[in-house]
KERO-138550 format. One record per residue (C-alpha): residue in one letter; chain; x, y, z; residue number from 1. Coordinates in steps of 0.5 Angstrom, whole numbers, plus 500, padded with zeros to 3 digits. Example, Ala and Ser with C-alpha at 12.3 -4.5 7.8 and 13.67 -1.06 7.14 Angstrom:
% KERO-138550
rec r=A; c=A; u=525; v=491; w=516; k=1
rec r=S; c=A; u=527; v=498; w=514; k=2
//
This chain:
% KERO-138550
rec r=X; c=A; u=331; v=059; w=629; k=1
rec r=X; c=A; u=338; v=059; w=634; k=2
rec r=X; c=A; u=341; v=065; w=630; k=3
rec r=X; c=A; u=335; v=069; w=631; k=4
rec r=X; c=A; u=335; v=067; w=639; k=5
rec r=X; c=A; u=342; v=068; w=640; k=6
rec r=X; c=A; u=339; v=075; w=635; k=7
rec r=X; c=A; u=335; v=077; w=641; k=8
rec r=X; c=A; u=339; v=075; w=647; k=9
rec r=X; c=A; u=345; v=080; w=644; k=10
rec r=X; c=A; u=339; v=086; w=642; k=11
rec r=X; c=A; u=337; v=085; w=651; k=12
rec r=X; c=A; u=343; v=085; w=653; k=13
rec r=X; c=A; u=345; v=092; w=649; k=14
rec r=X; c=A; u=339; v=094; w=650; k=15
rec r=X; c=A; u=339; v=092; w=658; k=16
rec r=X; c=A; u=345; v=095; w=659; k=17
rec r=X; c=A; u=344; v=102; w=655; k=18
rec r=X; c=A; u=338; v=104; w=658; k=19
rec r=X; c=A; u=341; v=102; w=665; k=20
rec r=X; c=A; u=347; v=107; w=663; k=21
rec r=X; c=A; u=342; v=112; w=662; k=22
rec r=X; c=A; u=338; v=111; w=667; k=23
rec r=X; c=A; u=345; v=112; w=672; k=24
rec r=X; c=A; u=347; v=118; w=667; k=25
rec r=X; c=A; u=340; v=121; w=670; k=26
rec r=X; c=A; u=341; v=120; w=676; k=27
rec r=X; c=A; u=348; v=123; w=676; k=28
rec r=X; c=A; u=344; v=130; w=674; k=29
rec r=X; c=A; u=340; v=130; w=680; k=30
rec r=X; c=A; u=344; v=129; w=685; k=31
rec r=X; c=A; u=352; v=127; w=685; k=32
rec r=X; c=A; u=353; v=133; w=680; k=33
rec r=X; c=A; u=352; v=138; w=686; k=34
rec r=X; c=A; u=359; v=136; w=689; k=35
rec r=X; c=A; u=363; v=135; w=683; k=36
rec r=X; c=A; u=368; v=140; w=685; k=37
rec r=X; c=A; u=370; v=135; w=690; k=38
rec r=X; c=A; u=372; v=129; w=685; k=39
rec r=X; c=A; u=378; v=126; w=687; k=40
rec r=X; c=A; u=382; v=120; w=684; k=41
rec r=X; c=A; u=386; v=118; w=690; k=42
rec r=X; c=A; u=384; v=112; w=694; k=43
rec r=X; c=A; u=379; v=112; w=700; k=44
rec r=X; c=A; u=382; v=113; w=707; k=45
rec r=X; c=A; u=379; v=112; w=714; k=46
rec r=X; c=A; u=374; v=108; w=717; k=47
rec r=X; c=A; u=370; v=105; w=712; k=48
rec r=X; c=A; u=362; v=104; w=711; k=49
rec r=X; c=A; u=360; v=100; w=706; k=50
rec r=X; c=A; u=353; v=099; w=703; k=51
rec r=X; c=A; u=351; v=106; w=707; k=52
rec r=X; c=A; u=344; v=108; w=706; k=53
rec r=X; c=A; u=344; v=116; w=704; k=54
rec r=X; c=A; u=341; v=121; w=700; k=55
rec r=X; c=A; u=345; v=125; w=696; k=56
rec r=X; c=A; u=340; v=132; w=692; k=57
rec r=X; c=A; u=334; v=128; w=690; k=58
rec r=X; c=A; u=338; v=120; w=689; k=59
rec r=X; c=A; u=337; v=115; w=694; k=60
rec r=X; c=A; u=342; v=111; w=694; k=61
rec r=X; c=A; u=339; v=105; w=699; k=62
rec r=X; c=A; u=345; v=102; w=701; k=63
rec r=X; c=A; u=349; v=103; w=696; k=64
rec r=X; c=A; u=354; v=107; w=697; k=65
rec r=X; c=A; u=360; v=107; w=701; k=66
rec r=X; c=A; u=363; v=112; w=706; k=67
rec r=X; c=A; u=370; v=114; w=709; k=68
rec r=X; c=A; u=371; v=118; w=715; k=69
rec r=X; c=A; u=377; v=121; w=717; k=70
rec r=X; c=A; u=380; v=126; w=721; k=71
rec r=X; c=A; u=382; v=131; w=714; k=72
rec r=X; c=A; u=374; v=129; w=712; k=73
rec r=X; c=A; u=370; v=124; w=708; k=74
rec r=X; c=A; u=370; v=119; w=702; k=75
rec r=X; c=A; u=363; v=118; w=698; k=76
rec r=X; c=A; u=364; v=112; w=692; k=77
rec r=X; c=A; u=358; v=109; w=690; k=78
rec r=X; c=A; u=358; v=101; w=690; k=79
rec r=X; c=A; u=361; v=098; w=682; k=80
rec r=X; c=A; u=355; v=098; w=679; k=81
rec r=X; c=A; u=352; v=105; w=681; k=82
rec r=X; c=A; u=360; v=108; w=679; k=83
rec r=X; c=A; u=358; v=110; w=672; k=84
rec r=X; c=A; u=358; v=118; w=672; k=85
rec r=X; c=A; u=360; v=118; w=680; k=86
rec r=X; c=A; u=367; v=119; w=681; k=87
rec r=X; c=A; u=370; v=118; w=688; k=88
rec r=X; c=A; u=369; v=124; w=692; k=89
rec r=X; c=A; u=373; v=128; w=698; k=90
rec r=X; c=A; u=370; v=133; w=701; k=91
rec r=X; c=A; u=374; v=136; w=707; k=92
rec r=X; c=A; u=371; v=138; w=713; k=93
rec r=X; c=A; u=374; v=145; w=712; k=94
rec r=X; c=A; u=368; v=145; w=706; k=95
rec r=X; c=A; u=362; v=142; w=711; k=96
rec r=X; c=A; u=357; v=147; w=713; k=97
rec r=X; c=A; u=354; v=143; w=718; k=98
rec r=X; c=A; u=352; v=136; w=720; k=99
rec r=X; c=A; u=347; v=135; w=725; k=100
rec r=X; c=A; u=342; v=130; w=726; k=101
rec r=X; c=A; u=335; v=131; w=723; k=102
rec r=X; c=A; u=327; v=129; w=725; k=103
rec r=X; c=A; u=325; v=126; w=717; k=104
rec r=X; c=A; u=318; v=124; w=716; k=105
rec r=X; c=A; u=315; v=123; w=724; k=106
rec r=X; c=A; u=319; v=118; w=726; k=107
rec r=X; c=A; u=326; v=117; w=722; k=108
rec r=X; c=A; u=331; v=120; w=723; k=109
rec r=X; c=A; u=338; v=122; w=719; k=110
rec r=X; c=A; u=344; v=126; w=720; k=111
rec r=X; c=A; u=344; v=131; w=715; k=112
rec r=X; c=A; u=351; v=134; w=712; k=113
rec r=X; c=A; u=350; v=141; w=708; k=114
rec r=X; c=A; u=356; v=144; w=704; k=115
rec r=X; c=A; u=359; v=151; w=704; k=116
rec r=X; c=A; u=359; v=152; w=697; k=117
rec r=X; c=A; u=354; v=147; w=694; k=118
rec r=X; c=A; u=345; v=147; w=694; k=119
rec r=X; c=A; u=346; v=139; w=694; k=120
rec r=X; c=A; u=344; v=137; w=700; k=121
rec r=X; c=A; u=346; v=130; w=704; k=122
rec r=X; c=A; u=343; v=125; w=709; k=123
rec r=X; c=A; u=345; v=120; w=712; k=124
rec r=X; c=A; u=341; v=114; w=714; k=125
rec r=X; c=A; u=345; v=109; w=718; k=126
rec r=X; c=A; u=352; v=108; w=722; k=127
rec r=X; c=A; u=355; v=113; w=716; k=128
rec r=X; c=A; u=352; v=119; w=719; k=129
rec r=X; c=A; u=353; v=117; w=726; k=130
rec r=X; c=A; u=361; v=116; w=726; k=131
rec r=X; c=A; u=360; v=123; w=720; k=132
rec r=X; c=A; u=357; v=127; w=726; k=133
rec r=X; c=A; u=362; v=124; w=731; k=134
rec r=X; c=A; u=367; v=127; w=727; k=135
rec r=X; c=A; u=364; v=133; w=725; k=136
rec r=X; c=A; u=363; v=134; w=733; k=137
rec r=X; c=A; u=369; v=133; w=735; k=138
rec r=X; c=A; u=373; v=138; w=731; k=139
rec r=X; c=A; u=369; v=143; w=734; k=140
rec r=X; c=A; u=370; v=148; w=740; k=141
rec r=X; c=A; u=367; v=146; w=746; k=142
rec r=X; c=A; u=363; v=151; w=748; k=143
rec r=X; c=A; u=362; v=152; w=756; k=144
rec r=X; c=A; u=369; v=148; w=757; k=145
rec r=X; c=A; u=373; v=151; w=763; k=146
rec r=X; c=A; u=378; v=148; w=768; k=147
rec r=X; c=A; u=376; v=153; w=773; k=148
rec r=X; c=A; u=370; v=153; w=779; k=149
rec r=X; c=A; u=367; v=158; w=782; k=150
//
Protein backbone atom coordinates (compact mmCIF):
# COMPACT_ATOMS: atom_id res chain seq x y z
CA UNK A 1 0.00 0.00 0.00
CA UNK A 2 3.15 2.52 0.75
CA UNK A 3 4.60 1.64 -2.64
CA UNK A 4 1.53 2.21 -4.79
CA UNK A 5 1.11 5.75 -2.55
CA UNK A 6 4.56 6.86 -2.97
CA UNK A 7 3.46 5.43 -7.10
CA UNK A 8 0.93 8.07 -7.21
CA UNK A 9 2.60 11.07 -5.74
CA UNK A 10 5.91 10.52 -7.99
CA UNK A 11 3.03 10.00 -11.25
CA UNK A 12 1.48 13.83 -9.76
CA UNK A 13 4.53 15.29 -9.69
CA UNK A 14 5.34 14.35 -13.48
CA UNK A 15 2.74 15.01 -14.35
CA UNK A 16 2.00 18.47 -12.51
CA UNK A 17 5.15 19.46 -13.85
CA UNK A 18 4.54 18.34 -17.43
CA UNK A 19 1.39 19.89 -18.26
CA UNK A 20 2.73 23.21 -16.38
CA UNK A 21 5.77 22.97 -19.08
CA UNK A 22 3.11 22.73 -21.55
CA UNK A 23 0.94 25.15 -20.80
CA UNK A 24 4.29 28.02 -20.58
CA UNK A 25 5.29 26.39 -23.94
CA UNK A 26 1.78 27.48 -24.99
CA UNK A 27 2.02 30.68 -23.81
CA UNK A 28 5.49 31.52 -24.90
CA UNK A 29 3.69 30.85 -28.73
CA UNK A 30 1.10 33.30 -28.15
CA UNK A 31 2.81 36.34 -27.12
CA UNK A 32 6.88 36.38 -26.17
CA UNK A 33 7.37 34.91 -29.55
CA UNK A 34 6.70 38.05 -31.29
CA UNK A 35 9.76 39.73 -29.56
CA UNK A 36 12.43 36.95 -29.68
CA UNK A 37 14.73 39.07 -31.73
CA UNK A 38 15.43 40.83 -28.74
CA UNK A 39 16.59 37.82 -26.68
CA UNK A 40 19.66 38.93 -24.64
CA UNK A 41 21.84 37.02 -22.25
CA UNK A 42 23.06 40.13 -20.45
CA UNK A 43 21.88 41.01 -17.00
CA UNK A 44 19.15 43.80 -16.55
CA UNK A 45 20.04 47.42 -15.93
CA UNK A 46 18.21 50.40 -14.85
CA UNK A 47 15.41 51.14 -12.46
CA UNK A 48 13.72 47.87 -11.58
CA UNK A 49 10.05 46.94 -11.65
CA UNK A 50 9.39 43.70 -10.05
CA UNK A 51 5.92 41.51 -10.31
CA UNK A 52 4.60 44.12 -13.00
CA UNK A 53 1.50 43.51 -14.57
CA UNK A 54 1.57 43.49 -18.43
CA UNK A 55 0.33 42.26 -21.23
CA UNK A 56 2.39 40.91 -24.03
CA UNK A 57 0.36 39.74 -27.54
CA UNK A 58 -2.65 37.59 -26.03
CA UNK A 59 -0.70 36.51 -22.63
CA UNK A 60 -1.39 38.49 -19.55
CA UNK A 61 1.04 38.17 -17.48
CA UNK A 62 -0.94 39.74 -14.02
CA UNK A 63 2.13 40.70 -11.87
CA UNK A 64 4.38 38.33 -12.93
CA UNK A 65 6.82 39.93 -14.93
CA UNK A 66 9.77 41.95 -14.06
CA UNK A 67 10.60 45.45 -15.97
CA UNK A 68 13.83 47.59 -16.37
CA UNK A 69 13.94 51.13 -17.76
CA UNK A 70 17.02 52.65 -18.96
CA UNK A 71 18.38 55.23 -20.84
CA UNK A 72 19.50 52.64 -23.76
CA UNK A 73 15.63 50.87 -23.35
CA UNK A 74 13.96 48.11 -21.25
CA UNK A 75 14.34 44.64 -19.80
CA UNK A 76 11.46 42.16 -19.69
CA UNK A 77 12.07 38.98 -17.70
CA UNK A 78 9.27 36.80 -16.38
CA UNK A 79 9.44 35.88 -12.73
CA UNK A 80 11.07 32.03 -12.22
CA UNK A 81 8.35 30.17 -12.41
CA UNK A 82 7.12 31.88 -15.89
CA UNK A 83 10.83 31.83 -17.39
CA UNK A 84 10.78 28.26 -18.98
CA UNK A 85 10.35 29.40 -22.98
CA UNK A 86 10.85 33.44 -21.95
CA UNK A 87 14.31 34.42 -22.40
CA UNK A 88 15.46 38.05 -21.07
CA UNK A 89 14.53 40.44 -23.34
CA UNK A 90 16.49 44.15 -24.29
CA UNK A 91 14.79 45.95 -26.69
CA UNK A 92 16.36 49.72 -27.13
CA UNK A 93 14.48 52.44 -27.52
CA UNK A 94 15.72 52.94 -31.16
CA UNK A 95 13.44 49.95 -31.73
CA UNK A 96 10.12 51.61 -30.09
CA UNK A 97 7.36 52.43 -32.39
CA UNK A 98 5.43 54.50 -29.89
CA UNK A 99 4.48 54.51 -26.22
CA UNK A 100 1.52 56.47 -25.17
CA UNK A 101 -1.04 55.98 -22.59
CA UNK A 102 -4.42 53.87 -24.00
CA UNK A 103 -8.19 54.09 -22.69
CA UNK A 104 -8.73 50.02 -21.95
CA UNK A 105 -12.35 48.85 -21.50
CA UNK A 106 -14.29 52.53 -20.23
CA UNK A 107 -12.45 52.87 -17.34
CA UNK A 108 -8.82 51.10 -17.26
CA UNK A 109 -6.04 52.76 -18.44
CA UNK A 110 -2.49 51.32 -19.82
CA UNK A 111 0.60 52.40 -21.54
CA UNK A 112 0.87 50.63 -24.74
CA UNK A 113 4.54 50.09 -26.31
CA UNK A 114 4.25 49.10 -29.99
CA UNK A 115 7.47 47.72 -31.89
CA UNK A 116 9.15 48.68 -35.14
CA UNK A 117 9.39 45.60 -36.66
CA UNK A 118 6.95 43.44 -34.66
CA UNK A 119 3.01 42.68 -34.75
CA UNK A 120 3.42 42.03 -30.90
CA UNK A 121 1.85 44.45 -28.91
CA UNK A 122 2.59 45.53 -25.03
CA UNK A 123 0.63 46.97 -22.43
CA UNK A 124 1.53 47.87 -19.39
CA UNK A 125 -0.69 48.32 -16.46
CA UNK A 126 0.93 49.53 -13.31
CA UNK A 127 4.37 51.92 -12.46
CA UNK A 128 6.25 49.96 -15.17
CA UNK A 129 4.30 51.72 -17.82
CA UNK A 130 4.61 54.83 -16.25
CA UNK A 131 8.20 55.14 -15.81
CA UNK A 132 8.42 53.47 -19.50
CA UNK A 133 6.27 56.66 -21.00
CA UNK A 134 8.71 58.99 -18.91
CA UNK A 135 11.19 57.65 -20.57
CA UNK A 136 10.23 57.30 -23.93
CA UNK A 137 8.83 61.29 -23.55
CA UNK A 138 12.07 62.27 -22.50
CA UNK A 139 14.23 61.14 -25.43
CA UNK A 140 12.02 62.83 -27.67
CA UNK A 141 11.91 66.50 -29.32
CA UNK A 142 10.38 69.28 -27.71
CA UNK A 143 7.84 70.51 -29.80
CA UNK A 144 7.27 74.25 -29.61
CA UNK A 145 10.37 74.77 -27.29
CA UNK A 146 11.77 78.39 -27.94
CA UNK A 147 13.88 80.62 -25.82
CA UNK A 148 12.66 83.63 -27.75
CA UNK A 149 9.34 85.80 -26.76
CA UNK A 150 7.64 87.92 -28.88
Amino acid sequence: MTGLILGIMVLFVVMFVGIWGLVVFILSQLGWRGLMRWQTRNEPTGKAFGWSAATVGVVKFRHSLNVWVDREGFWLKPVRVFALFHPTLFIPWRDVRTVEHQRVLLAFTAVSVELQGSDTKLLFWDASGSALLEAWEGLQPRAFESSSRP
